[in-house]
N, C-alpha and C positions, 0 to 999 in steps of 0.2 A: 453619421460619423461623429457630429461633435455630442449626441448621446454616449457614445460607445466610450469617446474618451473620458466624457466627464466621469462615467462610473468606474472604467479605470482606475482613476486619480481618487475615487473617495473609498477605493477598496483597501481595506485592513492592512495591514501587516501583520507577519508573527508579535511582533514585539505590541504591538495595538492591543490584539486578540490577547496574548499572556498577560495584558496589564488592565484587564478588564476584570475587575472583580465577578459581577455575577458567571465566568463563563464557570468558575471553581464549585458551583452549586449545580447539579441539576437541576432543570427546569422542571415545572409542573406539567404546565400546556403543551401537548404531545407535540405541533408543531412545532415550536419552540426547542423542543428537548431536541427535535430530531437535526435540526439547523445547529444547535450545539453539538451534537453528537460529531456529525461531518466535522465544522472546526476542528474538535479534537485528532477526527481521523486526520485531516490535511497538516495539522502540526507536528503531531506523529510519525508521519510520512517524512516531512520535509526536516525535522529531527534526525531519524534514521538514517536520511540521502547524508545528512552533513555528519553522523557518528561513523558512516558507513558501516553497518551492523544494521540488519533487519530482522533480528531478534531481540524483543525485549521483555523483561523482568516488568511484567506493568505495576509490579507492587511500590517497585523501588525504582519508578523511572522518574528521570528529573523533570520529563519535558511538562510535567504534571503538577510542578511546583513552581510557586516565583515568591521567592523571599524575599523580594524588594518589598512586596502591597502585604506581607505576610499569608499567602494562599494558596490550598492546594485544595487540590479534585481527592477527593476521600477514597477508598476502597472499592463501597459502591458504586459511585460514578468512574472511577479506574475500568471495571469488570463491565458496566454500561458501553463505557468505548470500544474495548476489546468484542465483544459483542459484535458492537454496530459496524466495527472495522470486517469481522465472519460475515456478517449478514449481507455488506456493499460488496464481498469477493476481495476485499483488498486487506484480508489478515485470514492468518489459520488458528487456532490453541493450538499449541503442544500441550504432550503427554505430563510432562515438566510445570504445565502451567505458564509458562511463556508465550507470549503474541508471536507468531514468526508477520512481519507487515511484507506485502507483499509489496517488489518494489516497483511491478509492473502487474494488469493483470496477465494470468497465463494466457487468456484468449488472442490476445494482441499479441504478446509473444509466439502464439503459436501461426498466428496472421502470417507476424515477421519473419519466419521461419518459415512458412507453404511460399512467401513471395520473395524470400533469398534464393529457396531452393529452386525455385521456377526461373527466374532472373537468371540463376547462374548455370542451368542446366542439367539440373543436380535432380530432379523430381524421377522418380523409379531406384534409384538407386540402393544402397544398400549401408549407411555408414554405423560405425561404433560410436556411444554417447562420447570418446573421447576426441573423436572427431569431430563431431559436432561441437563441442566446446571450444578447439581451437578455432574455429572461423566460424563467422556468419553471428545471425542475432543472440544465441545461445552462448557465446564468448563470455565466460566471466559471469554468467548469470549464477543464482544460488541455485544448489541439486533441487532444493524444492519447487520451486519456480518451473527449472528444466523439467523435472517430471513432470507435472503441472500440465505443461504448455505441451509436451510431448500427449500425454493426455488428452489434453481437447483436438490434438490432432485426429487422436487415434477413435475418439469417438465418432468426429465427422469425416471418417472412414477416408482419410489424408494419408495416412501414414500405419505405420503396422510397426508395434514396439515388442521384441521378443528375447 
């Protein structure tokens, strides 16, 4: 236990990680990069939660710049993230060129949706997506996500989407 807390307490912040000069360069050493990568993806993320907007412009996103240390992650390393955010399940590209960031993944929302519906006695049933949108884990979710997650259901032969 008192491991657990001490790494707690020496764990970053956003503000830490943004005021860190090297994170603005890609790394060389693959590990390395890939450990930066993540960062990128979790600030991203945790960007998005507080813009609420999980669509981003990664050309022209802020969370990418800190004008305080004067630094920003280039073009390159922009398109790197976006990437590695496709690659971990937790971004799509749009057609537009936009990151849509996922703000869950679909498979856990689709979890939360086989164990509402079970829970509440709703499994065989028959409902409209606008149904599902008013109650249960699917409330409020973005259509991408809900098709998504409707998706992994329907592949693990859960659900029948028609």
């Amino acid at each position: 236990m008192a491991e657990l807390a001490a790494a707690e307490e020496d764990a970053w912040s956003d503000e830490d990680w943004q005021a860190f000069p090297p994170l603005y360069t890609l790394q060389p050493h693959a590990a390395t990069r890939e450990a930066q990568l993540n960062v990128w993806i979790d600030l991203l993320w945790r960007w998005c939660k507080a813009q609420n907007s999980w669509t981003v412009d990664v050309a022209s996103c802020d969370v990418f710049v800190n004008e305080t240390i004067n630094r920003r992650l280039d073009e390159n390393g922009r398109r790197e993230v976006a990437k590695a955010a496709c690659r971990a399940g937790r971004g799509e590209l749009l057609e537009n060129g936009a990151l849509f960031v996922l703000e869950q993944q679909p498979k856990d929302l689709a979890r939360q949706l086989y164990e509402w519906a079970k829970a509440t006695g709703r499994l065989g049933g028959v409902f409209t997506l606008a149904e599902l949108d008013d109650d249960g884990p699917l409330a409020g979710a973005d259509a991408r996500l809900r098709t998504a997650a409707l998706d992994a259901l329907e592949a693990a032969d859960r659900c029948a989407v028609f």
